[in-house]
VOGU-3710 file (C-alpha; in Angstrom, 3 decimals, decimal comma):
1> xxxxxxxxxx> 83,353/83,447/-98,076  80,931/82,495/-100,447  78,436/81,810/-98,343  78,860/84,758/-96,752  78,481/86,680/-100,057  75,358/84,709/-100,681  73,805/85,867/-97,489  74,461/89,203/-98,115  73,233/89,085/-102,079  70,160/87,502/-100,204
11> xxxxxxxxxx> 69,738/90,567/-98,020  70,221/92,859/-100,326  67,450/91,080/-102,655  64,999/91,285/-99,894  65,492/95,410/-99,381  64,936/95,800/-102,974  62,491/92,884/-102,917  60,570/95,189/-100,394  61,292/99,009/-101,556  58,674/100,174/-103,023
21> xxxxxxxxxx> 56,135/97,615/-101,824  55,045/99,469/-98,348  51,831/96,594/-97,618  54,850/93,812/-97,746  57,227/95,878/-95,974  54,883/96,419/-93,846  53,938/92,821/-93,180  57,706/91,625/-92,434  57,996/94,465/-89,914  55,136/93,059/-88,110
31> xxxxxxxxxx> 55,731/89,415/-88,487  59,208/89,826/-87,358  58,418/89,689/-83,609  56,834/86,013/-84,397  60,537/84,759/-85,967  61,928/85,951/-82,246  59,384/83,845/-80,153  61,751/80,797/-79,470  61,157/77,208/-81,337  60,564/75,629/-78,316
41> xxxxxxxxxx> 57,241/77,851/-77,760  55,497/77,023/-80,942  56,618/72,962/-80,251  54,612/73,189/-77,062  51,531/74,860/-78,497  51,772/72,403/-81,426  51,897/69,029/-78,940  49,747/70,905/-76,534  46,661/71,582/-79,805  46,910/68,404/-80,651
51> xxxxxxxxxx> 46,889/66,442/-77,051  43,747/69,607/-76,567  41,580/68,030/-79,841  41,967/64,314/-78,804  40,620/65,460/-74,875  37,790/67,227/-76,735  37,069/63,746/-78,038  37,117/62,268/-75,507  34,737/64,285/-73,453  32,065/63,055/-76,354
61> xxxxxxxxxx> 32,678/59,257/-75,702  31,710/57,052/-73,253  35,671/57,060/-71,629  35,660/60,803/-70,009  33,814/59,122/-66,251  35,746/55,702/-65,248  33,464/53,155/-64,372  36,544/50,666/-64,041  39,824/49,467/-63,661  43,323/51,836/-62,674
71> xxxxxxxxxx> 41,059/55,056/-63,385  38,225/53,936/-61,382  40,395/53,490/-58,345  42,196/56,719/-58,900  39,229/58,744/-59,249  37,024/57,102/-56,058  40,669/57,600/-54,338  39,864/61,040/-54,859  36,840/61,400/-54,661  36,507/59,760/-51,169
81> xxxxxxxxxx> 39,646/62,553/-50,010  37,109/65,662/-50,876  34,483/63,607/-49,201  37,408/64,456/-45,326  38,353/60,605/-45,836  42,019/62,040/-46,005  43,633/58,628/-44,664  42,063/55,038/-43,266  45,211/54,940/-41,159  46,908/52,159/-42,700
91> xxxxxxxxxx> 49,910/52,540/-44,777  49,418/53,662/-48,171  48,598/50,663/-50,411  48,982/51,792/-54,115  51,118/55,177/-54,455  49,108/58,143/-53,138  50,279/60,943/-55,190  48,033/61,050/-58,386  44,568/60,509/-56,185  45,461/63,331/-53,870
101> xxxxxxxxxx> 46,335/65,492/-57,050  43,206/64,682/-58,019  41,396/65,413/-54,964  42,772/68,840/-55,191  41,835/69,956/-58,987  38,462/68,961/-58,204  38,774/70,790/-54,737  39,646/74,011/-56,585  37,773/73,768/-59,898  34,954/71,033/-59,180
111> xxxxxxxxxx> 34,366/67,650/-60,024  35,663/67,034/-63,683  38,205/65,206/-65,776  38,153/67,443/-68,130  40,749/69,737/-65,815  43,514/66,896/-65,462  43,509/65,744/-68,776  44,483/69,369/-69,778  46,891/69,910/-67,102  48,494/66,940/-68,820
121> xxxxxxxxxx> 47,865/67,852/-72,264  50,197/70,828/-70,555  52,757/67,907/-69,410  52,494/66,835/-72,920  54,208/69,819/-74,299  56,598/70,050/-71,982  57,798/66,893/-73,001  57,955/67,958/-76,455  59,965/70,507/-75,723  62,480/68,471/-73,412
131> xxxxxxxxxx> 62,842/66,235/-77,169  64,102/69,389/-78,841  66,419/70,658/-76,312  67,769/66,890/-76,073  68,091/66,608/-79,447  69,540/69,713/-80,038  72,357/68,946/-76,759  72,862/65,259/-77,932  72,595/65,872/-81,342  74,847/68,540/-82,425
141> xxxxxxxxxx> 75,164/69,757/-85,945  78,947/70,532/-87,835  80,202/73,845/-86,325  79,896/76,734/-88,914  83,667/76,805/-90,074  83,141/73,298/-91,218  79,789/74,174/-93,005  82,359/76,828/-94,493  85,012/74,429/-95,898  82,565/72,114/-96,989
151> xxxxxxxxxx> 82,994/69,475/-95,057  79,517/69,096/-93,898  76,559/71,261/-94,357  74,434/68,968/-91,192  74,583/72,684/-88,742  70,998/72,178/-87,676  70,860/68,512/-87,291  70,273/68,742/-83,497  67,620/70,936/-84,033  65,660/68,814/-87,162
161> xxxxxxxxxx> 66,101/65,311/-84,759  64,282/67,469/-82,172  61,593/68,181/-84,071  61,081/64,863/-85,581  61,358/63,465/-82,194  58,965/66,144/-80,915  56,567/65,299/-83,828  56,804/61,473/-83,203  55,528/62,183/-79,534  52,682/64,255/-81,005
171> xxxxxxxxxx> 51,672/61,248/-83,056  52,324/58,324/-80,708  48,997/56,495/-79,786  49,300/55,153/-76,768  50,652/58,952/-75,772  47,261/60,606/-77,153  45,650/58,226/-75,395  46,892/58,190/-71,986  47,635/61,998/-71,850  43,946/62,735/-71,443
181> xxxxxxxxxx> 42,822/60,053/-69,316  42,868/59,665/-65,263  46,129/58,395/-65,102  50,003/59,260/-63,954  51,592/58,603/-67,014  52,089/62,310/-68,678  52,932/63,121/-65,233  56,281/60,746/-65,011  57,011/60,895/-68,614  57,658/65,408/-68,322
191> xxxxxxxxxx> 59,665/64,350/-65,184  61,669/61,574/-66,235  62,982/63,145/-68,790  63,300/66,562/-67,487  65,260/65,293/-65,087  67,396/63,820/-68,178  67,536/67,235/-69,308  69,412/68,536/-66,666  71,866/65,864/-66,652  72,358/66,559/-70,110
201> xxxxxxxxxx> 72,400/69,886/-70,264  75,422/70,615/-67,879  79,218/70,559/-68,113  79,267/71,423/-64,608  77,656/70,054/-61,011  75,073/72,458/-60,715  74,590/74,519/-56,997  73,926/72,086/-53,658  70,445/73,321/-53,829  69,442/72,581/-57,291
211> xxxxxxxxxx> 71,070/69,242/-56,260  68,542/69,093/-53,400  65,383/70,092/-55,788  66,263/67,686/-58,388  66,529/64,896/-56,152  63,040/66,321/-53,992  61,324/66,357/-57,445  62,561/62,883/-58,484  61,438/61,670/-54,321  57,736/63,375/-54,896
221> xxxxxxxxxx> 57,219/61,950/-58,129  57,325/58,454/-56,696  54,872/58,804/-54,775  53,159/58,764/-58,231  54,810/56,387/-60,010  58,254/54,453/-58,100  59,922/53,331/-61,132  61,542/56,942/-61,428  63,676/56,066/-58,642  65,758/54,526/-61,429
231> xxxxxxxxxx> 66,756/57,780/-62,807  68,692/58,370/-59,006  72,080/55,838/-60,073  72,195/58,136/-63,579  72,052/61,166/-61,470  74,969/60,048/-59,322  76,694/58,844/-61,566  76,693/62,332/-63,245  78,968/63,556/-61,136  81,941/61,133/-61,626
241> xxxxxxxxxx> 81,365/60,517/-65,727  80,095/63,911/-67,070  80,067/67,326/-64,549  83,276/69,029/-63,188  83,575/69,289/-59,936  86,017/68,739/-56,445  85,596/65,111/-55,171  84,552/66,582/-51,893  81,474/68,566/-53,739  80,632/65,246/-55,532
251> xxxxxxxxxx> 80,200/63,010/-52,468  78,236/66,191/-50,860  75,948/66,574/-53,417  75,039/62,963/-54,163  74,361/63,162/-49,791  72,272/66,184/-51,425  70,428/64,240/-53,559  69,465/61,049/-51,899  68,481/64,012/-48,714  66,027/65,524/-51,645
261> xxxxxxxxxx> 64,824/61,908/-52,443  63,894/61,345/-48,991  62,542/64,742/-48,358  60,744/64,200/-51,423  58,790/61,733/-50,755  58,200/62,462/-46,949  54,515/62,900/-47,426  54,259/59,433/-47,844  56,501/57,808/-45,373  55,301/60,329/-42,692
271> xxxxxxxxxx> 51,929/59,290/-43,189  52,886/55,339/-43,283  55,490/55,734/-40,060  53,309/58,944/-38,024  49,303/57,871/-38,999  49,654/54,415/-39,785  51,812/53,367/-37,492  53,646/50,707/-39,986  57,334/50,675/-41,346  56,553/51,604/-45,518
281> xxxxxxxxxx> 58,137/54,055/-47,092  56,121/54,455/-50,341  53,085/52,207/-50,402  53,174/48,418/-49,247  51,667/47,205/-52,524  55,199/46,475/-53,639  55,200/43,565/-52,414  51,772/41,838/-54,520  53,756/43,747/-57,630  56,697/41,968/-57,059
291> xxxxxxxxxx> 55,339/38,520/-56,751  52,557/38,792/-59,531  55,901/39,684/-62,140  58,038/36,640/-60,412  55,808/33,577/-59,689  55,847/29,777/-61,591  52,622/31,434/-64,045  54,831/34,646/-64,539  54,731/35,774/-68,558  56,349/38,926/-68,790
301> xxxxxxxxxx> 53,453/40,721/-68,294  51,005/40,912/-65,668  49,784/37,721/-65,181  47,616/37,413/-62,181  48,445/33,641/-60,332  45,790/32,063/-58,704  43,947/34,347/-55,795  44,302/37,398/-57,798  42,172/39,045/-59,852  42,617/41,997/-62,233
311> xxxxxxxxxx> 42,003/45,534/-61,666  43,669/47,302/-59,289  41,060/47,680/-56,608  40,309/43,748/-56,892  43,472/42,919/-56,720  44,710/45,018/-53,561  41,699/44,029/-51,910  42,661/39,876/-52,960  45,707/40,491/-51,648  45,479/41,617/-48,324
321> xxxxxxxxxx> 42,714/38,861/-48,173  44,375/36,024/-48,915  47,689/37,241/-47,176  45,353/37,681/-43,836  43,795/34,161/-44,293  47,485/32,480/-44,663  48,831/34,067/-41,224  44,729/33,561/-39,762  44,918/37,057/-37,945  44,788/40,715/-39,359
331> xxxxxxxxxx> 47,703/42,297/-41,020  49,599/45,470/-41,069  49,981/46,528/-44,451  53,627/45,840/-44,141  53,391/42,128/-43,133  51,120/42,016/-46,979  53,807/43,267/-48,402  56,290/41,251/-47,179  53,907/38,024/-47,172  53,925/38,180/-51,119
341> xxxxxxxxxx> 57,658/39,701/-51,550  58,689/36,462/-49,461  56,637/34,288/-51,685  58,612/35,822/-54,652  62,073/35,659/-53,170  60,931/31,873/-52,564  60,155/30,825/-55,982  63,364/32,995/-57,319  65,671/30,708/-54,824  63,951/27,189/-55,885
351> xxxxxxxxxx> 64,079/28,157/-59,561  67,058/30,420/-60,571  67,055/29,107/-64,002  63,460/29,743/-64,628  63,791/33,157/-63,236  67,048/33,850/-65,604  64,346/32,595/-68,527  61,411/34,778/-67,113  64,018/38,069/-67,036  64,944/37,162/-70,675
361> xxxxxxxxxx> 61,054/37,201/-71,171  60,751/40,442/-70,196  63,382/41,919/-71,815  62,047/40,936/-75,129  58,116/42,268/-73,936  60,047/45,143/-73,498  61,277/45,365/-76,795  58,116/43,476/-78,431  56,036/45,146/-81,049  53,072/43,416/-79,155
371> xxxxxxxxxx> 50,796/45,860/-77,658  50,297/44,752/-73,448  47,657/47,475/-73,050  46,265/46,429/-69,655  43,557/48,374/-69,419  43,083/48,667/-73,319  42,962/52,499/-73,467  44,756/52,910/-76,553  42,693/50,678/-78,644  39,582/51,746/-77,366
381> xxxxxxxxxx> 40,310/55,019/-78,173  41,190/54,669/-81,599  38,036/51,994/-82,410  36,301/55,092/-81,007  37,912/57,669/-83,512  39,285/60,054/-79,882  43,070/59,338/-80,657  44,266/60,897/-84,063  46,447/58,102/-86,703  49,877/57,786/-85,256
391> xxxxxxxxxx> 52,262/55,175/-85,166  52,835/52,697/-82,253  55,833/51,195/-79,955  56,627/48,619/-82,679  58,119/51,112/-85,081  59,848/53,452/-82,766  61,654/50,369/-81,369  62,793/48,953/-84,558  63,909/52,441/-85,575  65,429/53,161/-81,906
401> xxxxxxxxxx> 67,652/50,538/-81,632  69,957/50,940/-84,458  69,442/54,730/-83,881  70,603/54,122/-80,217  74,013/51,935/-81,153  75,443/54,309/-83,753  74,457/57,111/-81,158  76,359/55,453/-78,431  79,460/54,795/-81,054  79,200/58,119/-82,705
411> xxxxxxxxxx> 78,346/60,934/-80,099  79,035/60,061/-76,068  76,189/62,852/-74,831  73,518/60,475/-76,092  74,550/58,016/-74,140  73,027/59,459/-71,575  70,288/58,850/-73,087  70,364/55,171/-73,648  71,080/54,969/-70,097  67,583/56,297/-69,113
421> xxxxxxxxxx> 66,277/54,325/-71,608  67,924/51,099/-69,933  67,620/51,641/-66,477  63,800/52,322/-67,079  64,467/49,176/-68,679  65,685/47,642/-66,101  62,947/49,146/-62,867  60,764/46,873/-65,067  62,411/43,802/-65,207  61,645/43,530/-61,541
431> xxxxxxxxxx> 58,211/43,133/-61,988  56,503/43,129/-65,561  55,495/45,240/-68,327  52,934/46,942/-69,945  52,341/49,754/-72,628  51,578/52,081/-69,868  55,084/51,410/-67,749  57,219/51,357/-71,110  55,867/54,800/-72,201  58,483/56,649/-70,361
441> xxxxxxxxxx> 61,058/55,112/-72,498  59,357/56,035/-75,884  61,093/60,047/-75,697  64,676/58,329/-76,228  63,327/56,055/-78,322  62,011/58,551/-80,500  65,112/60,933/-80,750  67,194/57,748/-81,734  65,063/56,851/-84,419  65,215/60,496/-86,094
451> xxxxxxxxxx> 69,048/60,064/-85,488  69,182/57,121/-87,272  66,907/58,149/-90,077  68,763/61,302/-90,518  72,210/59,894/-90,368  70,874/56,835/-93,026  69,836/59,884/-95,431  73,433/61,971/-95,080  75,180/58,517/-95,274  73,773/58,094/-98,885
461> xxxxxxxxxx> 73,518/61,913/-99,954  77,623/61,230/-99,325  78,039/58,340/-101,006  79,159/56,280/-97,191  77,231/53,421/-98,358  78,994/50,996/-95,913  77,661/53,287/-93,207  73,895/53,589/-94,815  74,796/49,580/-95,359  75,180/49,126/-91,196
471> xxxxxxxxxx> 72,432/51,067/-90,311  70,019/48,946/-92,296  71,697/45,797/-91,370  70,917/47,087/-87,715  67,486/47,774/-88,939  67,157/44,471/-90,192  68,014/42,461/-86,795  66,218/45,238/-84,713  62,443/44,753/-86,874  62,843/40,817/-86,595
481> xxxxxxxxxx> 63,848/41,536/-82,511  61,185/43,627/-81,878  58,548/41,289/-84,187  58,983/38,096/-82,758  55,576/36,610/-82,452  53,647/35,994/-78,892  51,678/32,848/-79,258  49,681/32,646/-76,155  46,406/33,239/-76,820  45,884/34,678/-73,886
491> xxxxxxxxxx> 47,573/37,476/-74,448  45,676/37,910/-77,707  42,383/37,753/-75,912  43,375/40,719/-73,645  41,965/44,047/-75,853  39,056/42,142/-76,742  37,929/41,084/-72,946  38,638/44,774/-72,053  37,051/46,198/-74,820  34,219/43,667/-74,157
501> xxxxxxxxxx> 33,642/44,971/-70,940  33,665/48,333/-71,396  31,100/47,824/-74,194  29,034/45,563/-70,940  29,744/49,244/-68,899  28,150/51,098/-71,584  25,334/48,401/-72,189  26,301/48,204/-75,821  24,920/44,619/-75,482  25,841/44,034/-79,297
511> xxxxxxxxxx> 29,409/45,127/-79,034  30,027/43,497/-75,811  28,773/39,940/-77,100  31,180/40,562/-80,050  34,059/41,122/-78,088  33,433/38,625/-75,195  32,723/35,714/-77,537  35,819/36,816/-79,251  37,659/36,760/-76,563  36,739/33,419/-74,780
521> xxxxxxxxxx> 37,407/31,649/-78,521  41,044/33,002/-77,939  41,160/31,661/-74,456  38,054/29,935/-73,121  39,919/28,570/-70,300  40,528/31,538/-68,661  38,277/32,081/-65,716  37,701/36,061/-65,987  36,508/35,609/-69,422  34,368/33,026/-68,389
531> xxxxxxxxxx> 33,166/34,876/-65,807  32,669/38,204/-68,041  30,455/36,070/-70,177  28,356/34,853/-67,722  27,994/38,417/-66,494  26,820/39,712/-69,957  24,814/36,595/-69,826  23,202/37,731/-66,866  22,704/41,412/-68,366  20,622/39,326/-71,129
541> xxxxxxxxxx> 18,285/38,086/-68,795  20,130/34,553/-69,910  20,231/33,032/-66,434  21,035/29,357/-67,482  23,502/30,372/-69,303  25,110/33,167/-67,104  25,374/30,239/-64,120  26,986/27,887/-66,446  29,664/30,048/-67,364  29,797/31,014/-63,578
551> xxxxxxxxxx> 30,692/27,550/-62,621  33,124/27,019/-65,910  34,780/30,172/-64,418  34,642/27,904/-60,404  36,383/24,960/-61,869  39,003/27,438/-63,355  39,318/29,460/-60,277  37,636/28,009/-56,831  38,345/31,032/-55,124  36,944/33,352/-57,071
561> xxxxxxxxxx> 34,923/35,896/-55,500  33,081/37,853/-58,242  31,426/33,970/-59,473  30,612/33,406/-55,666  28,600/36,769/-54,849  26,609/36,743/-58,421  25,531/33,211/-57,622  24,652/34,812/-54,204  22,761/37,261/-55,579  20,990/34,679/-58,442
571> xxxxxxxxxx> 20,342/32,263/-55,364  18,766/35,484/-53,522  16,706/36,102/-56,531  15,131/32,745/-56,714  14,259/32,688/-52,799  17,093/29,958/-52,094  18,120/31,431/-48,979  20,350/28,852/-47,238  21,814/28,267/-50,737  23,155/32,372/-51,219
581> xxxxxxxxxx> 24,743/32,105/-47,528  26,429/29,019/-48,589  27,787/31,113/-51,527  28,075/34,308/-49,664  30,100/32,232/-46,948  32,567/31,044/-49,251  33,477/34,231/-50,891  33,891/35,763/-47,282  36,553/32,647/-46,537  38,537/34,550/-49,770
591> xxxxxxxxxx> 37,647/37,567/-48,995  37,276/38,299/-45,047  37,093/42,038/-45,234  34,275/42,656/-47,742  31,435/44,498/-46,303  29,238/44,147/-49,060  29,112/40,533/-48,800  28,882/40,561/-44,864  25,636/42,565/-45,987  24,579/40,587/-48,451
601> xxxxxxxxxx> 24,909/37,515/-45,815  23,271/39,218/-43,660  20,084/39,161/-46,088  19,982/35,735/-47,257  20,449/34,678/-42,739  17,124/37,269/-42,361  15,472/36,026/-44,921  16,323/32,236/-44,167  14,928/33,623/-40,547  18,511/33,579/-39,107
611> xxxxxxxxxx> 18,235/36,548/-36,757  21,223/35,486/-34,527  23,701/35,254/-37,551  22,184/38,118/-39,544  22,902/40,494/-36,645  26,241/39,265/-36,722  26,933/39,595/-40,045  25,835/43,144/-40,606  27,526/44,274/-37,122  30,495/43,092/-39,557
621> xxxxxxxxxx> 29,873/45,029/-42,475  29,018/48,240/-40,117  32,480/47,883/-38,414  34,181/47,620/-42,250  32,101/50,318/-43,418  30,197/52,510/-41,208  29,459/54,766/-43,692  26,700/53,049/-46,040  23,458/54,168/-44,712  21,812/50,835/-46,126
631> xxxxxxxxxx> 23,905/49,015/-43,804  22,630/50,639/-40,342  19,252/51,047/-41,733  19,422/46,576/-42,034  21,290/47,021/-38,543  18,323/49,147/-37,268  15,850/46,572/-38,628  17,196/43,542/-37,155  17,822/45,586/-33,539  13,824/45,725/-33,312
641> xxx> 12,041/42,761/-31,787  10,474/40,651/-34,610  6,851/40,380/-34,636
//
């Protein structure tokens, strides 16, 4: 009762606080109306400020247009769809769903990333808010009886780990960074974990038809991003370990669920089964996926053996190639797919114990404090003052784990949780990991760590000093887990060579150097560095030197098809005709489908007075790419009689 008493003695000191004072009387009547607007509002306008300032940023650097790498290939995706190239009638090869997205802002509001990166700035906050009302489900604070008898006074803890979490997400770098650029991520992340939500949220199985949604949304979203299909055994298993409900409703609405999976994603398969004429359901780059995370070079993290390159563009295109020269005839998309999964499955049969060790590999990348950004977006960012000072995986995980074990002992809700924090985990482990694919995770993460911190600080405010004493014991193990050192330098050399070639993009000549020669000290026997080099070589006018790296980068990698068009192109330059087809030809034996090479061949056989051969080659290049007007104009050329 004395509590109550206080409230009213409080209430009562307001009125008289306020009688006779009309201007602040005033001012609380008209302020009230902002203490009903619901928490959850202002935590999405916060996130949704902040993720705003970091795209305004960007839009003043160098990073707003790709010229490169995953956000290249998304945005050309795209681009080429407004451009009526809806399909090339083969089976989808990298998941469809963020270019056509794409292809439709610009459609309705013109070419600009600006648009996306504030539809996901939107994303952004809805994530936020999903922390909050997590937090405040998983999380629950003493009931206000016990507040009452003093035997707590921890009512709004759900809602305080909410907004730590909430305010964690605001500040996480790699989130600032890859919420404004052209990529899925924000996109999976406000799924993933709304879908959590409603798990969560529920004491009961919810209608057939939200059933149906929920699974649809989870089915649509992989055509996005696959690894969400994880999130389908947790929504199953809902139904036997947390809602109420008939065992005849259960086994009809997990049929209900795996029917909205698969209705979900029909786009996809329709177009791969109907258009393309081939048996994928999602996209048949799987398979390449699957055997660059399991193969004898396999790290952890993507790793590209022999024949592949990196980017996503070069590699799809290596990948078909080289799959296509093994078997000597064309392939369905498919047959690539299941060319490189086969290759995988191989090396996992002839090695189990290796493949136990490269799983145990991955877990700890998983957990590592190491930063595998593969496309360097989140330190480019910050070296370019876009992304505000936040903290990064390292810390969350440290903080998470412990967070996550007393969780799981203390309060069953949260393990929920920690099981979407696992089996993200675990769609991973299949293939490798980067700071991109773990980013789902980080929302759990985050609301364990403000657990833990918050139960650490009422564990010594009550004296429980063997509980405060366990927490940073499991603190302890968790920073030395998470900190254990990677020593190949390769991996070290990774934000440099990216960096480095972004710089090249830019033609900060200066920077790039820095960061290139950086780099190949780290690991100069690693052929794409060498090659980089002799690429900014090149852009130095440094010829010599350009083709010596070139070769280095040959004896690394003989089939490398970058080195053999640029000492095409060199060999062009200096009027060695017979010399650039020999080069030309040899990238064409790697890469059979390239029509810019067939082109370029087609030059060096003209000029080398080859007419025969040079009509061949650029009837090639027409066939792969009918659309380049420089091609049919050679074509034209080479139709006339020569004089």
């Amino acid at each position: 009762m004395e509590l109550i008493e206080n409230s009213k003695e409080g209430t009562e000191g307001e009125r008289l606080s306020t009688s006779g004072r009309p201007g602040l009387s005033s001012l609380f009547d008209q302020t009230r109306w902002l203490r009903a607007i619901p928490l959850g509002v202002y935590i999405f306008l916060g996130i949704f400020v902040i993720r705003l300032f970091v795209l305004v940023r960007l839009t003043k650097s160098q990073f707003l247009l790709p010229s490169s790498g995953d956000m290249f290939f998304y945005n050309d995706w795209a681009l080429r769809i407004l451009r009526g190239n809806w399909t090339e009638h083969t089976a989808f090869y990298g998941l469809p769903l963020y270019a056509y997205l794409l292809a439709g802002i610009y459609k309705i509001c013109g070419y600009s990333p600006f648009v996306p990166g504030l539809l996901q700035a939107g994303c952004e906050g809805g994530t936020a808010v999903l922390l909050y009302k997590l937090g405040v489900l998983a999380f629950p604070g003493d009931s206000i009886q016990a507040v009452e008898k003093g035997r707590g006074a921890d009512l709004h803890r759900g809602q305080m780990i909410g907004i730590a979490a909430a305010a964690g997400w605001a500040l996480f770098q790699p989130a600032q960074g890859y919420s404004v650029i052209l990529m899925p991520t924000a996109w999976l992340v406000f799924v993933f974990w709304f879908v959590v939500w409603q798990i969560v949220k529920r004491g009961q199985a919810p209608p057939l038809w939200q059933l149906l949604l929920l699974g649809g949304l989870i089915g649509f979203t992989a055509m996005g991003i696959a690894t969400i299909l994880f999130l389908v055994p947790l929504l199953l298993a809902a139904f036997f370990l947390r809602w109420v409900a008939p065992l005849s409703y259960r086994t009809t609405g997990a049929i209900m669920v795996l029917a909205g999976v698969f209705l979900g994603a029909s786009p996809a398969w329709i177009h791969n089964y109907f258009v393309a004429h081939d048996s994928v359901f999602l996209s048949a780059h799987s398979g390449v996926n699957f055997w660059i995370g399991n193969n004898p070079v396999a790290t952890g993290y993507p790793r590209f053996p022999p024949g592949l390159h990196a980017g996503q563009e070069a590699m799809l295109k290596d990948s078909i190639g080289s799959a296509e020269k093994a078997a000597g005839r064309p392939l369905k998309r498919s047959e690539v797919s299941s060319y490189w999964s086969q290759k995988a499955h191989d090396w996992i049969r002839r090695h189990p114990m290796d493949f136990l060790k490269l799983l145990g590999t991955k877990f700890k990348n998983f957990w590592s404090a190491f930063s595998y950004d593969d496309i360097s977006v989140v330190t480019a960012l910050r070296d370019q003052s876009v992304t505000l000072p936040g903290e990064g995986f390292g810390l969350i995980a440290a903080l998470g784990l412990p967070g996550l074990i007393i969780a799981c002992w203390k309060l069953p809700t949260s393990r929920w949780i920690a099981a979407a924090v696992l089996l993200h985990m675990g769609s991973l482990l299949t293939v490798f990991v980067t700071e991109r694919y773990r980013l789902a995770a980080v929302p759990g993460l985050l609301l364990f760590a403000a657990f833990g911190l918050w139960d650490l600080w009422r564990n010594i405010a009550r004296a429980r000093y063997r509980l405060a004493g366990l927490f940073l014991l499991l603190l302890f193990f968790g920073t030395a887990f998470v900190s254990m050192p990677q020593n190949d330098p390769t991996l070290w050399a990774l934000d440099t060579y990216n960096s480095g070639l972004q710089a090249l993009d830019a033609q900060q000549m200066e920077l790039a150097q820095q960061r290139l020669d950086l780099a190949y000290a780290y690991s100069p026997l690693n052929a794409e560095i060498n090659f980089a080099e002799g690429n900014l070589h090149l852009a130095l006018r440094e010829t010599d030197t350009a083709k010596s790296y070139y070769f280095s980068a040959l004896r690394l990698d003989p089939e490398h098809v970058g080195v053999y068009n640029n000492l095409g192109v060199l060999a062009l330059q200096e009027n060695r005709w017979e010399l650039a087809a020999r080069f030309f030809r040899h990238a064409l034996e790697h890469a059979p489908n390239n029509a810019k090479l067939y082109f370029l061949l087609a030059q060096a056989e003209l000029k080398a007075g080859k007419r025969t051969g040079a009509r061949r080659s650029i009837a090639r290049a027409v066939e792969l790419d009918p659309g380049r007007p420089e091609f049919r104009a050679l074509q034209q050329d080479l139709a006339e009689p020569s004089h």
